[in-house]
VEXMI-872174 format. One record per residue (C-alpha): residue in three letters; x, y, z; residue number from 0. Coordinates in nm, 4 decimals. Each point is the difference from the previous one (the first is absolute). Example, Ala and Ser with C-alpha at 12.3 -4.5 7.8 and 13.67 -1.06 7.14 Angstrom:
2
+-----+----------+----------+----------+-----+
!   r !        u !        v !        w !   k !
+-----+----------+----------+----------+-----+
! ALA !   1.2300 !  -0.4500 !   0.7800 !   0 !
! SER !   0.1370 !   0.3440 !  -0.0660 !   1 !
+-----+----------+----------+----------+-----+
END
This chain:
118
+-----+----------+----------+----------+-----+
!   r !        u !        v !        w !   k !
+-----+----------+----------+----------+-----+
! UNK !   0.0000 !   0.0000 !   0.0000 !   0 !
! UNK !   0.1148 !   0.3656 !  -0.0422 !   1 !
! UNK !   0.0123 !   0.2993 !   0.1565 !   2 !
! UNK !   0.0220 !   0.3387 !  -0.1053 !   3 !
! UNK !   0.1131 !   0.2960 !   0.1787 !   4 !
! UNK !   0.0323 !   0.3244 !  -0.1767 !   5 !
! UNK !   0.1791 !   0.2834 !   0.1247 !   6 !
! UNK !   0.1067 !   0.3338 !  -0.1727 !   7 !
! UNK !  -0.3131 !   0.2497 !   0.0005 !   8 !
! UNK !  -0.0095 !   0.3321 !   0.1362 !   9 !
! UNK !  -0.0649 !   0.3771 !  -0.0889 !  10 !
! UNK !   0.1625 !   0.1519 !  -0.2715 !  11 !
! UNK !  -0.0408 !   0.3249 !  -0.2264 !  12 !
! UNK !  -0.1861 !  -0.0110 !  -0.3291 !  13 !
! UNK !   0.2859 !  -0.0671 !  -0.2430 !  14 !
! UNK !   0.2574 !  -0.2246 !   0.2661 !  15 !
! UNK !   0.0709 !  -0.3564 !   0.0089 !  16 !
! UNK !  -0.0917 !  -0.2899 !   0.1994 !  17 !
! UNK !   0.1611 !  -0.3341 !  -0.0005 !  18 !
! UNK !  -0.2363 !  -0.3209 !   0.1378 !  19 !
! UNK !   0.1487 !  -0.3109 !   0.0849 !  20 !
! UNK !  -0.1992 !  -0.3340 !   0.0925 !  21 !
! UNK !   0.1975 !  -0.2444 !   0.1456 !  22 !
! UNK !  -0.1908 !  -0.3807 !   0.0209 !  23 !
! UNK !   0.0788 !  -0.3020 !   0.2223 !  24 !
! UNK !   0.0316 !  -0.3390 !  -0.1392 !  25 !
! UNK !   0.2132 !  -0.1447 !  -0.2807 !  26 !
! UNK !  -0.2333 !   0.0014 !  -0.3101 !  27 !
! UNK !   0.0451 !   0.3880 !  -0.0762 !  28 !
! UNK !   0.1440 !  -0.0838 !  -0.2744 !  29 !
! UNK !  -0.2937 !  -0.2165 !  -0.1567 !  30 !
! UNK !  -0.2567 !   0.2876 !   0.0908 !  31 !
! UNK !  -0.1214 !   0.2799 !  -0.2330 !  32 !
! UNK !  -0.0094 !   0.3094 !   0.1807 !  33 !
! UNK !  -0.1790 !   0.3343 !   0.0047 !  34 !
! UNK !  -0.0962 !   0.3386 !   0.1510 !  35 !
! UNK !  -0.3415 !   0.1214 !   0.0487 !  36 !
! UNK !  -0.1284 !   0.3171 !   0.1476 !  37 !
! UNK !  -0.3020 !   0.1320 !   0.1470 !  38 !
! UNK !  -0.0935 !   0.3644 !   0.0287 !  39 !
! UNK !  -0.2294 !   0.1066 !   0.3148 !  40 !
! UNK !  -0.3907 !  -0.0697 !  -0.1806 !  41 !
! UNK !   0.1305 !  -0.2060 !  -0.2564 !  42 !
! UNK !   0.0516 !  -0.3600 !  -0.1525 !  43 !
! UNK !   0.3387 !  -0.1583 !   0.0183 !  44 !
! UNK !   0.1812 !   0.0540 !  -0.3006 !  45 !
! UNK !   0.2769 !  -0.1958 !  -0.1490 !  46 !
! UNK !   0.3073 !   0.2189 !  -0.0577 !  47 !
! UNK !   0.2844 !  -0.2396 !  -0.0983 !  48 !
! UNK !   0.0755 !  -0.4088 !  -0.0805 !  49 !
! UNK !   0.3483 !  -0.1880 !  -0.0352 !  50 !
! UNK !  -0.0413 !  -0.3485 !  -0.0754 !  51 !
! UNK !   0.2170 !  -0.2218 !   0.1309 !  52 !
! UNK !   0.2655 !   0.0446 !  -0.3147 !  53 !
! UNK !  -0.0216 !   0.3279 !   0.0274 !  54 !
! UNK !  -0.2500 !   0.1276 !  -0.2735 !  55 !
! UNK !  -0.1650 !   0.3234 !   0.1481 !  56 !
! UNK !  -0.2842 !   0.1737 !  -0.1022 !  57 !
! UNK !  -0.1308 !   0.2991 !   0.1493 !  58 !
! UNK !  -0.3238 !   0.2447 !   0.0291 !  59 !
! UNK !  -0.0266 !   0.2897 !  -0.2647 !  60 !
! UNK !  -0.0516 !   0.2378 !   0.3018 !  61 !
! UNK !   0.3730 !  -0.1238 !   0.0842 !  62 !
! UNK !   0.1349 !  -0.0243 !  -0.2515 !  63 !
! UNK !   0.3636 !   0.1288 !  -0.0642 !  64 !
! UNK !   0.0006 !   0.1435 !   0.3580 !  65 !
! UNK !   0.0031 !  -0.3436 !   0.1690 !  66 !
! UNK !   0.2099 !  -0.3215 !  -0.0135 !  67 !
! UNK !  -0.0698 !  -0.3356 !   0.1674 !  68 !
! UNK !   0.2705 !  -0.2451 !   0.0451 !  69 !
! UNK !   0.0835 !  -0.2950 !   0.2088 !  70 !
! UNK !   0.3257 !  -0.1169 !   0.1467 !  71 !
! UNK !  -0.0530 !  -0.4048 !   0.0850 !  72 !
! UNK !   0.3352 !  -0.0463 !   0.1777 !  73 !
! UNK !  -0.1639 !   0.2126 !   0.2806 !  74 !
! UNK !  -0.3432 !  -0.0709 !  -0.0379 !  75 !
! UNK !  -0.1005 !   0.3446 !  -0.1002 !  76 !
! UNK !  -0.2054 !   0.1763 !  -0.2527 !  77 !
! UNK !   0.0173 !   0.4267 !  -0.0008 !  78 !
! UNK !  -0.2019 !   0.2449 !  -0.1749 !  79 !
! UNK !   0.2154 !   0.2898 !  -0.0603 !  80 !
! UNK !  -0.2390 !   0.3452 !  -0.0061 !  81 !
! UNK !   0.0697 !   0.3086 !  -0.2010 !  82 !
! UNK !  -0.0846 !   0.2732 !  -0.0678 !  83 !
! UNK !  -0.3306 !   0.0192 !   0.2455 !  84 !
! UNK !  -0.2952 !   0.1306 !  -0.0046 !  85 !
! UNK !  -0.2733 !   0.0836 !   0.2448 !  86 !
! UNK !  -0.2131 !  -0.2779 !  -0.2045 !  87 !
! UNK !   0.2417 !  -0.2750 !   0.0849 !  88 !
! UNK !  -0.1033 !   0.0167 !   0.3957 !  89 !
! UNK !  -0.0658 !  -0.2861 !   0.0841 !  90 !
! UNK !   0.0194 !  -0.3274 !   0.1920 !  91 !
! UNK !   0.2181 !  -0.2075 !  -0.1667 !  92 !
! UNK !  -0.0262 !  -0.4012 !  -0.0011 !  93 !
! UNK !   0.2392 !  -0.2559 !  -0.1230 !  94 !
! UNK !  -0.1711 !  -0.3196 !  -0.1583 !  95 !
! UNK !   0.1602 !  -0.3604 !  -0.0524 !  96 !
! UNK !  -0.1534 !  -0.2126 !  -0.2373 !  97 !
! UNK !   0.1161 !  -0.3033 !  -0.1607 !  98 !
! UNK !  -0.2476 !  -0.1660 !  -0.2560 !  99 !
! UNK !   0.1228 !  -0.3738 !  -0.0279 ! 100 !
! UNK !   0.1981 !  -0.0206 !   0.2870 ! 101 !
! UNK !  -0.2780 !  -0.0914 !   0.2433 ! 102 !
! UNK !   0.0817 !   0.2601 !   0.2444 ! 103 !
! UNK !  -0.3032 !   0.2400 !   0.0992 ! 104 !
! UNK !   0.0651 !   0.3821 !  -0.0942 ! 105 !
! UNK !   0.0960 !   0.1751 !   0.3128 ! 106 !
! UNK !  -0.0419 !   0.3672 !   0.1172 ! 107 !
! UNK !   0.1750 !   0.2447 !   0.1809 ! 108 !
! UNK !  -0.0849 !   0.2384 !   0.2446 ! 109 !
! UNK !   0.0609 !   0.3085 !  -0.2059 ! 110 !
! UNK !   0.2064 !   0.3263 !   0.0474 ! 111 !
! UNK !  -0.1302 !   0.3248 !  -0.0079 ! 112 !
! UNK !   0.1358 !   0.2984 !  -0.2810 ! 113 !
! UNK !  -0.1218 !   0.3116 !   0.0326 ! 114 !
! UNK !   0.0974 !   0.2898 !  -0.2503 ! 115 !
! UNK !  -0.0325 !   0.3041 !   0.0822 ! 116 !
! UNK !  -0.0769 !   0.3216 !  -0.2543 ! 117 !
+-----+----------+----------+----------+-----+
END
């Protein structure tokens, strides 16, 4: 079973950076698609970002070009790297393993807030 545990959010200006990181337990990270959701205050969770597990991303057009998902399997860890920032992009912020195939349930984390301030 994994576990997820993101870390990373905070406050920030309109226009800064934020780096997320979500670190998961167990040894089949590397057999696990990943991805980053976020959900504004009143609204539906929204997917932001996927990596599958060979590294294929895809990403939101409201994202695009100002964020960038990777993963890093040695240490268990997938990141969402945040540019550029805007006051739309607050948000809590949810890492997502899913692995079609494997057998393994999809897991959640526990989400980190980003707020961006104008």
């Amino acid at each position: 079973q994994v576990q997820l545990v993101e870390s990373g959010g905070g406050l920030v200006q309109a226009g800064g950076s934020l780096r997320l990181s979500c670190a998961a337990s167990g040894n089949i990270f590397s057999i696990m698609h990943m991805a980053w959701y976020r959900q504004a205050p009143g609204k539906q969770r929204e997917l932001v970002a996927t990596i599958t597990s060979r590294g294929t991303t895809n990403y939101a057009d409201s994202v695009k070009g100002r964020f960038t998902i990777s993963r890093e399997n040695a240490k268990n860890t997938v990141y969402l790297q945040m540019n550029s920032l805007k006051p739309e992009d607050t948000a809590v912020y949810y890492c997502y393993a899913y692995g079609p195939g494997t057998g393994y349930p999809e897991v959640w984390g526990q989400g980190t807030l980003v707020t961006v301030s104008s």
